[in-house]
C-alpha positions as CSV (number, residue, x, y, z in Angstrom):
1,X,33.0,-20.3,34.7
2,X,31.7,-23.6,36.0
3,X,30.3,-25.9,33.2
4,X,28.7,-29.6,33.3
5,X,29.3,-32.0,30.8
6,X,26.4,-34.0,30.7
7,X,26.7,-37.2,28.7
8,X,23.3,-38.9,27.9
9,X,22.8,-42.8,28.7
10,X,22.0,-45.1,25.5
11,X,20.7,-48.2,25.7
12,X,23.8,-50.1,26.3
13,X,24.9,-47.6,29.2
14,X,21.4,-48.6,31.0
15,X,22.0,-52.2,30.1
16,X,25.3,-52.2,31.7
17,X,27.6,-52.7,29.1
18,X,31.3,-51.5,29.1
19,X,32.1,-49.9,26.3
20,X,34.9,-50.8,24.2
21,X,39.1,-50.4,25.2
22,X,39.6,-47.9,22.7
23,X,37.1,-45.4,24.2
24,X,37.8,-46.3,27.7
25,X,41.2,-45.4,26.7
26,X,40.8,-42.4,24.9
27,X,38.4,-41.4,27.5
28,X,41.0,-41.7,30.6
29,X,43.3,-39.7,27.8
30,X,40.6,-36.7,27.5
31,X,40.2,-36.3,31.2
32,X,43.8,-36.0,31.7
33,X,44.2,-33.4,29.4
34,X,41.3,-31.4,31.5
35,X,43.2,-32.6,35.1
36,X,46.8,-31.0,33.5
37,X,44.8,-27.8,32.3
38,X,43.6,-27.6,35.8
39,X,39.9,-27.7,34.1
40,X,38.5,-30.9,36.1
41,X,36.3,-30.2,39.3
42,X,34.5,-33.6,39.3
43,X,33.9,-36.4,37.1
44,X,31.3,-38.8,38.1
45,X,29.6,-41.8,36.6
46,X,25.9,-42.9,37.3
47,X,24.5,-46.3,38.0
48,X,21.6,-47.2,35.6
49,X,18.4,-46.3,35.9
50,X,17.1,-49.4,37.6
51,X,19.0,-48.5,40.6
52,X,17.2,-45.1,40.4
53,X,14.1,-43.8,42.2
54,X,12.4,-40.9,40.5
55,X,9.8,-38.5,43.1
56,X,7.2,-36.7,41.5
57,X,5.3,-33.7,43.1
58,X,1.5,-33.3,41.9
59,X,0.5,-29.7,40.6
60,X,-1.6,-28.7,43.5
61,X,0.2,-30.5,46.8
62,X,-0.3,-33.5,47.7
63,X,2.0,-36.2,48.4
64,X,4.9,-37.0,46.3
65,X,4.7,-40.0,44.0
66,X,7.9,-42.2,44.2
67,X,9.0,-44.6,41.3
68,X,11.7,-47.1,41.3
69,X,13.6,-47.6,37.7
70,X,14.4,-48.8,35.1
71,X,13.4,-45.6,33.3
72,X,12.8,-45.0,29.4
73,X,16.4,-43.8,27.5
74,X,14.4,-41.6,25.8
75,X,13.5,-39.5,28.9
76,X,17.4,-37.8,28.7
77,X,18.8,-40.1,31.6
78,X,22.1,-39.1,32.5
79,X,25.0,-41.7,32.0
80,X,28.1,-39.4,33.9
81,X,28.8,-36.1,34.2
82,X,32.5,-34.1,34.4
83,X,32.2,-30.7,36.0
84,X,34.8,-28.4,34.5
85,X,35.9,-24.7,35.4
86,X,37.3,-22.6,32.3
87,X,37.4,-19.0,31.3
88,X,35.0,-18.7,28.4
89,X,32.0,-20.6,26.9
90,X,34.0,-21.2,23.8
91,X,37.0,-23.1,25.9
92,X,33.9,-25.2,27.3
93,X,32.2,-25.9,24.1
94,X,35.9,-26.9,22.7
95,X,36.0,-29.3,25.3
96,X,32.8,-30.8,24.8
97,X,33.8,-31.4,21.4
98,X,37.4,-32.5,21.9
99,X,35.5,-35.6,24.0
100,X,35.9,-39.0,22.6
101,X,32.6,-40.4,21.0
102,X,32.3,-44.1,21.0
103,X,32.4,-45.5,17.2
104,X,29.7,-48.0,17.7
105,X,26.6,-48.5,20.0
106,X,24.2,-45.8,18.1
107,X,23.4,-42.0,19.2
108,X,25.4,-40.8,21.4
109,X,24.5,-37.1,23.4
110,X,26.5,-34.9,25.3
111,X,25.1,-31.8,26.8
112,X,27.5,-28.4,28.0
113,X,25.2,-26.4,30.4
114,X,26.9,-23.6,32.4
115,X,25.8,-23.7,36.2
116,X,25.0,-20.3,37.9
117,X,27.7,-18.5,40.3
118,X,26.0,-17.7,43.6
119,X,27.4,-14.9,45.5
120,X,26.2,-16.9,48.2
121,X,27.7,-19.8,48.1
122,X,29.7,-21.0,51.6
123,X,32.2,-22.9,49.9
124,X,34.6,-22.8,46.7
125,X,33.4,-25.9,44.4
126,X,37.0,-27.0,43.2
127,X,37.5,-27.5,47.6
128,X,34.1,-29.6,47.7
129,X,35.3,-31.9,45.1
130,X,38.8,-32.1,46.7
131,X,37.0,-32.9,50.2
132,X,34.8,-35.6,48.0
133,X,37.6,-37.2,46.3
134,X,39.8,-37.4,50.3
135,X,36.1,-38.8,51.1
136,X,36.3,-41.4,48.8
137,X,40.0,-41.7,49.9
138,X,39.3,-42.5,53.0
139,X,36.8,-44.8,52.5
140,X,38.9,-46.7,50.5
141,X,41.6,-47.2,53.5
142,X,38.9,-48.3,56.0
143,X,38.3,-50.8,53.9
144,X,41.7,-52.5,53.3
145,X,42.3,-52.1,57.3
């Protein structure tokens, strides 16, 4: 079972602030443990809101209404994300709550949501994020050239 890890930005995430060496640290620890277990897919971190556009469909047609950021914390912006593939719901939820919390900078929100299996899918997600990651690879080596 695939599951998303969805931590919530906070006002510091949208301002752009690292956090603090202790959590980085304990953070790089946690995703290790889920690489070793074989549990990581992807892990991915978003740029704040003010690098985000936002498109907005009316009701009855129309064209689509497109806003640039910043956006409001308190509309559940997303901060990063970690795609995990584990056996039960519990295992998931165990993870969720193993994750390091940082001790300061207010409420902090993560959110476990399963995604759906599709019979139909063309491709194996743990290969799509193993073609993204040699992607990113590459990209890398194009540049020291």
């Amino acid at each position: 079972m695939r599951f998303l890890l969805i931590i919530k930005a906070t006002e510091y995430s949208e301002a752009g602030l690292a956090y603090e060496k202790d959590y980085r640290d304990a953070m790089i620890s946690y995703k290790k443990s889920l690489v070793k277990k074989g549990a990581l897919l992807a892990d991915e971190e978003l740029q704040p809101s003010s690098t985000c556009l936002r498109i907005t469909y009316p009701k009855k047609g129309g064209k689509p209404q497109v806003l640039a950021g910043p956006f409001p914390v308190n509309q559940d912006l997303i901060m990063e994300y970690m795609l995990i593939n584990v056996s039960t719901e519990d295992e998931a939820l165990n993870w969720a709550l193993r994750m390091p919390v940082p001790k300061v900078r207010g409420k902090y929100k993560i959110e476990l949501q399963r995604l759906k299996e599709k019979l139909e899918s063309i491709q194996d997600p743990g290969i799509k994020a193993m073609e993204a990651s040699l992607q990113d690879h590459l990209n890398m080596l194009k540049k020291i050239k």
